[in-house]
Each structure stands twice: as C-alpha cells, then as structure tokens.
C-alpha positions in Angstrom: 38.9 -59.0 -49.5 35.6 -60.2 -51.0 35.9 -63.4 -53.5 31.9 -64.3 -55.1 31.8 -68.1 -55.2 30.8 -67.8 -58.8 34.2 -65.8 -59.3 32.0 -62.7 -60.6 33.9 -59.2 -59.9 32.1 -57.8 -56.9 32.3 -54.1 -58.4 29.6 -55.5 -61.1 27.3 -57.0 -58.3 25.3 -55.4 -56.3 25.7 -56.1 -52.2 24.2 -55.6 -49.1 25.5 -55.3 -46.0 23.4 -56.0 -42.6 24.3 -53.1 -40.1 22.0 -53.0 -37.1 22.0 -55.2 -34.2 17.7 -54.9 -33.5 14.8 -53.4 -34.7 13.0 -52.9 -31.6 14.4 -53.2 -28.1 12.2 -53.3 -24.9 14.8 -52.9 -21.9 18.4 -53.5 -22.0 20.0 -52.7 -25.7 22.0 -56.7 -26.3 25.1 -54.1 -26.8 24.8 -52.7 -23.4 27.3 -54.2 -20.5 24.4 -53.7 -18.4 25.5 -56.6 -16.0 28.5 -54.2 -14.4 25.4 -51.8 -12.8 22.2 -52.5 -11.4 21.4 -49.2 -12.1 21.5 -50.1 -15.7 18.6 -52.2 -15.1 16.9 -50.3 -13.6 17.3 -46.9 -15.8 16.0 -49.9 -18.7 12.8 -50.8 -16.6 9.7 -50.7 -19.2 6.0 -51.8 -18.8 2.9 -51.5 -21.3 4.0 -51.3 -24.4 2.3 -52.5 -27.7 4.7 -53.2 -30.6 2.1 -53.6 -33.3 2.0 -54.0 -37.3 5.6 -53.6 -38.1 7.8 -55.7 -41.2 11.2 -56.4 -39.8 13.7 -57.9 -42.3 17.2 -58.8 -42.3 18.6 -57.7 -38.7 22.4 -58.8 -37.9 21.1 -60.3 -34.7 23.8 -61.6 -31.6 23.8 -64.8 -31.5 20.5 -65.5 -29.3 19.1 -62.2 -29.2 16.4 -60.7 -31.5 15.5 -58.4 -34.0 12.3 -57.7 -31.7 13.7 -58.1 -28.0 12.0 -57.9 -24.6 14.8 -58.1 -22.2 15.5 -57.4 -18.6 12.9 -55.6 -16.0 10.3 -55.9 -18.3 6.6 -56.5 -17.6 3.3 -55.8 -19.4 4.3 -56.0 -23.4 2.4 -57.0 -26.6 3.9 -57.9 -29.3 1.3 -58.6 -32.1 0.6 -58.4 -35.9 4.3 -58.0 -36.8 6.1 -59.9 -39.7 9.9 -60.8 -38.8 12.0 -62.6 -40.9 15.8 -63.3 -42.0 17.2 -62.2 -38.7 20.7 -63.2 -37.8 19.5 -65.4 -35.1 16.4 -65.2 -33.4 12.8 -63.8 -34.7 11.5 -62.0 -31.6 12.4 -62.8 -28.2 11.2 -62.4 -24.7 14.3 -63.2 -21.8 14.7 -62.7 -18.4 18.3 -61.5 -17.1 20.1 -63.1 -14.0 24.0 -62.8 -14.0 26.7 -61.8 -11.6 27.8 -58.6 -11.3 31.8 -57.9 -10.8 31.7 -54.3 -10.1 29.1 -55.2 -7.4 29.6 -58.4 -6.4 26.1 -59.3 -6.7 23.8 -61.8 -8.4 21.3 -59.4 -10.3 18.3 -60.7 -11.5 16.0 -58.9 -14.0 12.9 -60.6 -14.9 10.4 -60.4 -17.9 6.7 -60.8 -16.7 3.8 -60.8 -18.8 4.3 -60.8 -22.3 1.9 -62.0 -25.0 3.4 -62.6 -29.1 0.4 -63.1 -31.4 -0.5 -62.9 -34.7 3.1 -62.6 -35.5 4.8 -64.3 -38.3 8.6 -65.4 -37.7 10.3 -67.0 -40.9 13.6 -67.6 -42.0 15.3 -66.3 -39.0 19.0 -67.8 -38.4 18.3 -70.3 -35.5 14.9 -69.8 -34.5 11.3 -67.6 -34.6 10.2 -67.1 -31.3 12.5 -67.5 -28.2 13.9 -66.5 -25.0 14.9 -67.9 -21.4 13.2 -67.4 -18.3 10.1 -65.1 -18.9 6.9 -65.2 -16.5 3.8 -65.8 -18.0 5.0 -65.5 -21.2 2.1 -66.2 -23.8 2.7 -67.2 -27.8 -0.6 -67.4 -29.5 -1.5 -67.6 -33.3 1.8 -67.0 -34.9 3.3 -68.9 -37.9 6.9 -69.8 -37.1 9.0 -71.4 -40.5 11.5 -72.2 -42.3 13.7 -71.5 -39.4 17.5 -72.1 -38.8 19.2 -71.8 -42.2 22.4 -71.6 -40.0 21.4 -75.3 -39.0 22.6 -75.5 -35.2 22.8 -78.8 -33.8 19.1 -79.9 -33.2 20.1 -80.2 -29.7 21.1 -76.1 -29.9 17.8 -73.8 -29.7 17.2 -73.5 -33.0 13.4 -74.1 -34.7 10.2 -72.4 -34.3 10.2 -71.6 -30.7 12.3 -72.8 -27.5 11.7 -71.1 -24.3 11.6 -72.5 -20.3 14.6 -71.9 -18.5 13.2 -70.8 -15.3 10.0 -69.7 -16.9 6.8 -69.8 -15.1 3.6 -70.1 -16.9 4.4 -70.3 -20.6 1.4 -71.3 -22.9 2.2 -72.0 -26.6 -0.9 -71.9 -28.2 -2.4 -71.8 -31.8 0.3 -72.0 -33.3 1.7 -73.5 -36.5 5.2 -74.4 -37.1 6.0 -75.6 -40.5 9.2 -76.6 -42.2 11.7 -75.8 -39.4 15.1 -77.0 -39.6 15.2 -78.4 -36.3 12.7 -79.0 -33.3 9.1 -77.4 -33.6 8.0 -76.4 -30.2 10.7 -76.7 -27.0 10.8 -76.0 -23.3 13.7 -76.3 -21.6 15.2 -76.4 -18.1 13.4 -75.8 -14.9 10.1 -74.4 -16.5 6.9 -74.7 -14.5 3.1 -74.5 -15.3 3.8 -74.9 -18.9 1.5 -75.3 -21.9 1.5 -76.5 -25.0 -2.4 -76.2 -26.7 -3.4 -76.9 -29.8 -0.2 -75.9 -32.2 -0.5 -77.6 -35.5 3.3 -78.6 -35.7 4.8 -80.5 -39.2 7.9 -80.9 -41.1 10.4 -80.3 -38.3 13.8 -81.6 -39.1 14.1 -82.9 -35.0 11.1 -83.4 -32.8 7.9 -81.3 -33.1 6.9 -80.8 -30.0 9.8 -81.2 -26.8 9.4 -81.2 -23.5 13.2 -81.2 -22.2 14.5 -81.1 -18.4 10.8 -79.0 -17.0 
C-alpha cells in the first residue's frame, strides 16, 4: 500500500525506487555472511586498486556501510575524484573486520591498511560522508563532506562529515572542509592511535566540529 502525504494517486506520480545495496565494493560484499568462514576473507583479499572519477547517487546503503566500501583484508586502495551523494547511510567507507566466528569458533580479524579518500565530495548521505571503524593508516585529504545526516541520528550516533578511530592507527584528516552537517564535523572514536586532524576548515555543524572521543 502506498498513501502520498499530499493524498495524490500514486498511479499519476512518478516514483523511484532505490534497489542496490553499493556502488563499488572493495573486499567483503555488506550482504555476504562472510563471518561463518575465514576463507571468505580470504577469497575477498584485494590490494591496489584506484577507484577514480565516478558519480554515485542514491544507493540503498545498510545501515553503516557505504555506497563506496573498503572492507575486510584490504590494503593499498585510492579512492579519489569521485562524487557520492544521497546514500542510505554512509558516503564512502573504509572498515576493518574483527568478529567471532560460530562455525569456527574463532575470533577473525580482517584489517584495512593503507587507504587514501581525496578529492572526493560526500553530500547528502543518510548519516554521514566519510566513515568507517578500525582502518590503518587511513588518509582523508581534500574532500568536501555536507549536508550530511538527513536521517538526523542522535549527535552522539556517527552521523556528520566523517567519524572513524575504533582501533585505527594512523588516521590523518586533512584539508578538508565540512560544511552544514547535521551533526558533528570531524570524529574519532574509541581506542585510535597516532591520529590527525590538520588543517580542515569545519563550520555549521549541528554538534561539535571537530571531536576527539575515547582515543
């Protein structure tokens, strides 16, 4: 059942319907139950690869996953001069994985190692532009990162420009400008070491503009 809010018939409108869960995928697919098998993992390994120059727009996201995602055993990936906007949740992401496995009964831990977003614009994305937990040396330079979270989380949620830490190492956010985000600016969070924050040009955030949380 479909009722318009304006009370219009919906066979005399036109509608659109978001179908795909990414754009781009680097490593585990989000729809993949790639936590029952190591060898999923590993089968998903990738390493230099430069996603360049592409428009993404209106991706039906997972809830804090990306229409541009770098996920899993990962290492070696640019991400530059693409244009990302209106995604369910996040912008473009770069995440680390480390969850038990109940077929194995095993921790397995996937990491995301050297990864560079620049000269990327992420706008208008669901929660936020520019995210994801746990990646080494993970480097954001020179993007524009707005208008973000129209599904306003809680400002103490991850939404906004960019939130990333969570066992990170080495995470420089730099260059950047965030503008007009409906929650915190820039964020690290939890357990992050030899991070950076340099010369971002931060305004009109909703929450903080700048957060250094728990790292």
């Amino acid at each position: 059942w479909v009722c318009l809010k304006d009370g219009a018939d919906p066979n005399q409108r036109q509608t659109e319907v978001t179908r795909r869960t990414w754009a781009i995928q680097v490593g585990v697919p989000p729809n993949q139950n790639w936590w029952h098998k190591s060898a999923v993992s590993e089968a998903s390994r990738s390493a230099y690869i430069r996603i360049s120059g592409f428009r993404v727009r209106h991706v039906a996201t997972f809830s804090r996953q990306a229409a541009i995602s770098v996920r899993g055993l990962c290492h070696d990936i640019v991400i530059e001069n693409c244009d990302v906007q209106w995604s369910n949740s996040i912008g473009i992401e770069a995440s680390s994985l480390h969850t038990w496995s109940p077929v194995e009964q095993q921790w397995i831990y996937c990491p995301v190692e050297n990864v560079t977003v620049r000269h990327c614009v992420a706008s208008r994305c669901g929660v936020q532009g520019i995210g994801g937990g746990g990646p080494h040396h993970f480097l954001v330079e020179s993007n524009i990162m707005d208008d973000n979270n129209y599904r306003d989380v809680s400002p103490w949620s991850e939404g906004g420009a960019c939130k990333t830490g969570f066992d990170g190492r080495g995470i420089v956010v730099r260059n950047n400008v965030a503008r007009n985000n409906n929650n915190h600016g820039l964020w690290f969070d939890y357990a992050g070491e030899d991070g950076v924050f340099e010369n971002n040009f931060v305004y009109n955030s909703v929450a903080g503009a700048i957060l250094n949380e728990v790292t």
